[in-house]
N, C-alpha and C positions, 0 to 999 in steps of 0.2 A: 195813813201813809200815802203822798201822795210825788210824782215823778212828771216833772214838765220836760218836753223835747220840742224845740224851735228850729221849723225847718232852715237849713243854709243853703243849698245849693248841692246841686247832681242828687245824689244818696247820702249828704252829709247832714246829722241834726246837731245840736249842740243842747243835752240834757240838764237838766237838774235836779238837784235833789235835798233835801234839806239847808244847809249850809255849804252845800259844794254845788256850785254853779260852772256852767258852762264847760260840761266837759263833751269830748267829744264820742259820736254814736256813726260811723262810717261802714261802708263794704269797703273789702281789697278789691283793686285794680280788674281782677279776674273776674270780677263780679259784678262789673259796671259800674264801680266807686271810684273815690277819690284818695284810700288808704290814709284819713287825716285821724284814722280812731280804730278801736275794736270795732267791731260788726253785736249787732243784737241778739247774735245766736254764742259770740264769745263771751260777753257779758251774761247771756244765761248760763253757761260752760263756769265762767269766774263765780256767780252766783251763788251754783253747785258747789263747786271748791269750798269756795269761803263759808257756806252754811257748814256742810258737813265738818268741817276744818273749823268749827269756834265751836260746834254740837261735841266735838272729839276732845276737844280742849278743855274745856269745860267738865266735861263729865272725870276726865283725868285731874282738874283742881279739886272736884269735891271730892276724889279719895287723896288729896295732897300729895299729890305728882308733876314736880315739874318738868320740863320737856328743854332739852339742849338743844333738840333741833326738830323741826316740821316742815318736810315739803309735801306739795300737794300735787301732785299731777290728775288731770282731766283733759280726757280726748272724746272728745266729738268725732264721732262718725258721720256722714251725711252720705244721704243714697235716694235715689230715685224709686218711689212707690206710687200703691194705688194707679188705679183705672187711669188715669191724666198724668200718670208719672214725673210727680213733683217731686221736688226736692225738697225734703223729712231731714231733719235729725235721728238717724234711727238707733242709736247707742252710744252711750256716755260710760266711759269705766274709768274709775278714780282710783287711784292707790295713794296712800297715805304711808309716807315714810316719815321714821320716827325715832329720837335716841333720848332715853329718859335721862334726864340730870346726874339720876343715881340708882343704885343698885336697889328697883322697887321691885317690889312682890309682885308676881305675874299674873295671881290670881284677879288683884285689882287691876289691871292693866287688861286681863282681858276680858273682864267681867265690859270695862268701858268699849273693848272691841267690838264686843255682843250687842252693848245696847244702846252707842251713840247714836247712829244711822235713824230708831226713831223719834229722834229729837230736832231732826234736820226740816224746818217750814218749808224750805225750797225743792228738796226732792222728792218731800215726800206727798206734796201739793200737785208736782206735775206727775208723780205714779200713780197717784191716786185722780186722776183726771179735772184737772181744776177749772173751772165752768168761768169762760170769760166771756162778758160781754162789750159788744162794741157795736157804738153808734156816730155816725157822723153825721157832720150839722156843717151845712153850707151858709158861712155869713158873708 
């Protein structure tokens, strides 16, 4: 799996990724951007969403559960920490609203409440500390 980003100008990159090209990766205005995109850290926020949100989904097809309706709300906190008081993402809380097709058995429905969450790569990679490295090369 791999993710290209070409710098454009001020704080703006234009990403890629598979078959979808050239989307964009900005900061807001507030933030010394250009507001031409989401920001890096919404796109992690979307990330989150969407893992847990196809992890949920998922696990409600294999007890044959449809779903009328899924919304996903994710809020990013940001706050200033540590010694040099940077600016962290320091909590993420999601709520998952949900209206089943039909009148299902609640036992399945919350057996999946129980145990989506650990099926999720994305949350559950940055809870559990996930070791990135990073090198750069001057050409």
């Amino acid at each position: 799996m791999k993710v290209l980003l070409d710098y454009s100008k001020d704080l703006h990159f234009k990403a890629s990724v598979r078959k979808f090209i050239e989307f964009d990766v900005d900061e807001p205005i507030s933030f010394h951007g250009t507001d031409l995109g989401p920001s890096a850290v919404e796109y992690l926020l979307i990330g989150i969403g969407g893992c847990l949100g196809t992890s949920f989904i998922y696990c409600l097809q294999k007890e044959n559960i449809e779903l009328e309706d899924l919304k996903i709300e994710v809020e990013g906190k940001l706050s200033h920490s540590g010694p040099k008081m940077l600016l962290r993402l320091a909590t993420v809380n999601v709520e998952l609203k949900f209206t089943p097709k039909e009148a299902n058995s609640e036992v399945e429905i919350n057996k999946c409440i129980e145990k989506f969450r650990e099926y999720c790569i994305v949350s559950n990679s940055i809870a559990e500390g996930l070791p990135i490295n990073v090198k750069c090369t001057k050409r």
